[in-house]
C-alpha positions in Angstrom: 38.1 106.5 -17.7 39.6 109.1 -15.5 37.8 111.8 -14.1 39.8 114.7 -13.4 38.4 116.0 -10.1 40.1 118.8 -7.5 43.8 117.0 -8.9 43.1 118.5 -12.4 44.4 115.1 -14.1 44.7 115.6 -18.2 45.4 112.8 -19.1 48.5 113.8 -21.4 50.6 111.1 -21.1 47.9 108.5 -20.9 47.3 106.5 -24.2 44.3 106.2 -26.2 42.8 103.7 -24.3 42.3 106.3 -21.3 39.4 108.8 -21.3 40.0 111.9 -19.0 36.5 113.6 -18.4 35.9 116.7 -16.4 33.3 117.5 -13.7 30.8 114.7 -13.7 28.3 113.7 -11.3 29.2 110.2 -9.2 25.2 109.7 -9.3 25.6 109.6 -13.4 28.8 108.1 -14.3 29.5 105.1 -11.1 26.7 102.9 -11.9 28.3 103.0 -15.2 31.9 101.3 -14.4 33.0 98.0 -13.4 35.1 99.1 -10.5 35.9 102.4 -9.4 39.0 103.8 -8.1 39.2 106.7 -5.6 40.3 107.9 -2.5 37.7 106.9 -0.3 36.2 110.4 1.1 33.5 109.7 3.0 31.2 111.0 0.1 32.9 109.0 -2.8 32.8 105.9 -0.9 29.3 106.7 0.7 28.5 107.6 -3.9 30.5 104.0 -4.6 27.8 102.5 -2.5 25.0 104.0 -3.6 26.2 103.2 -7.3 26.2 99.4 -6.3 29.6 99.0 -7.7 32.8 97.3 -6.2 35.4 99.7 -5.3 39.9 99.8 -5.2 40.6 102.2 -3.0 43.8 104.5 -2.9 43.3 106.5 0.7 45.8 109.3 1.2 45.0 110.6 4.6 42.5 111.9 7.4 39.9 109.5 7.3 40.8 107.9 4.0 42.1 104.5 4.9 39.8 104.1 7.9 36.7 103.9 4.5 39.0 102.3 2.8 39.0 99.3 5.4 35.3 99.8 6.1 34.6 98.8 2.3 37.3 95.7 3.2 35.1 94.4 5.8 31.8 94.9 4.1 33.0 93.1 1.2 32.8 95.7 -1.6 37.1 95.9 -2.0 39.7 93.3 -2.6 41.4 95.6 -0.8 43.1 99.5 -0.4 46.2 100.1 -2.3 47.3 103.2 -0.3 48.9 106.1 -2.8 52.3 105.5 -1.1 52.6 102.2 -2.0 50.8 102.6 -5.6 52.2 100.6 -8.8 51.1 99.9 -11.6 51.4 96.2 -10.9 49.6 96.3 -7.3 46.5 98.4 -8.8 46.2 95.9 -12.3 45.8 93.0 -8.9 43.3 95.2 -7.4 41.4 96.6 -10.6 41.8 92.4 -11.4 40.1 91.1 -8.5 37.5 94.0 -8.1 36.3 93.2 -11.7 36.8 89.4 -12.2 35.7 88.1 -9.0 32.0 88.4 -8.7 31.8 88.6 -5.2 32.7 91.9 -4.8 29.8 92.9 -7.8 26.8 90.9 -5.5 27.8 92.5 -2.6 28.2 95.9 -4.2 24.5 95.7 -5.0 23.2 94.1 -1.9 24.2 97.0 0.0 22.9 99.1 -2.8 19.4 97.8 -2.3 19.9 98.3 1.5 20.7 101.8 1.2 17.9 102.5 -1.6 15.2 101.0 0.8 16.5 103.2 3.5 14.9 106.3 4.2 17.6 108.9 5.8 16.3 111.7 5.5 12.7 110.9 6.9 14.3 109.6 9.9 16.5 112.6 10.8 13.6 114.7 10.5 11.6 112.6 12.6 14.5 112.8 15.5 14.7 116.6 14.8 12.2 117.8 17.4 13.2 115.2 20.5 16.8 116.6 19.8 16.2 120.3 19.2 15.1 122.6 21.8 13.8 125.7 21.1 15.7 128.5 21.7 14.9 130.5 25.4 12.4 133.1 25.0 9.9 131.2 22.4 7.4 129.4 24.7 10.5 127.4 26.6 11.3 128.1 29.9 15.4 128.8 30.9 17.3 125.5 31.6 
């Protein structure tokens, strides 16, 4: 399955055994697959994780490899396959190892249960007011 994203893939050339599929949610359609593929944005990697699924990554640039080595080292990737060095051969390896070898799957969903138990949001708002000051004039004095 190929989701078409911001690259507007159509899947044209691909043969019936692709699926090209338009604007999806990651929340719906991750905990569906085996592996994923992606770029690893933060927010796709940061979805991959949440989805409890093992992930090849294909990083372009900015911050894109630096994820890309982060889910390395936290065991959810057999490794990045950066797009410059893309083939078919070296993402079969990766799609391989990401979907065959179950330690990439256990891990996946330990962290998934780690991040599900977490409670984000509650502590930001509980940091809010030490970190916020109100603005001068409403019952503050000037710095």
């Amino acid at each position: 399955m190929v989701q078409s994203g911001w690259a507007g893939l159509d899947g044209g050339e691909a043969d019936d055994r692709i699926l090209t599929i338009g604007e999806v949610p990651h929340e719906w359609l991750f905990p569906h697959m085996a592996a994923l593929v992606h770029h690893c944005g933060a927010g796709t990697t940061a979805a991959g994780l949440r989805a409890g699924v093992p992930t090849v990554g294909l990083p372009v640039l900015a911050d894109q490899p630096f994820w890309a080595s982060r889910l390395v080292e936290v065991g959810v990737s057999p490794g990045a396959v950066p797009l410059r060095h893309l083939t078919t051969d070296r993402l079969a390896d990766a799609l391989t190892a990401a979907t065959r070898d179950g330690r990439y799957r256990r891990r996946a969903e330990e962290l998934q249960r780690i991040a599900r138990a977490e409670d984000g949001a509650g502590r930001v708002a509980e940091a809010l007011p030490s970190l916020v000051r109100p603005p001068h004039g409403r019952g503050s004095s000037p710095p």
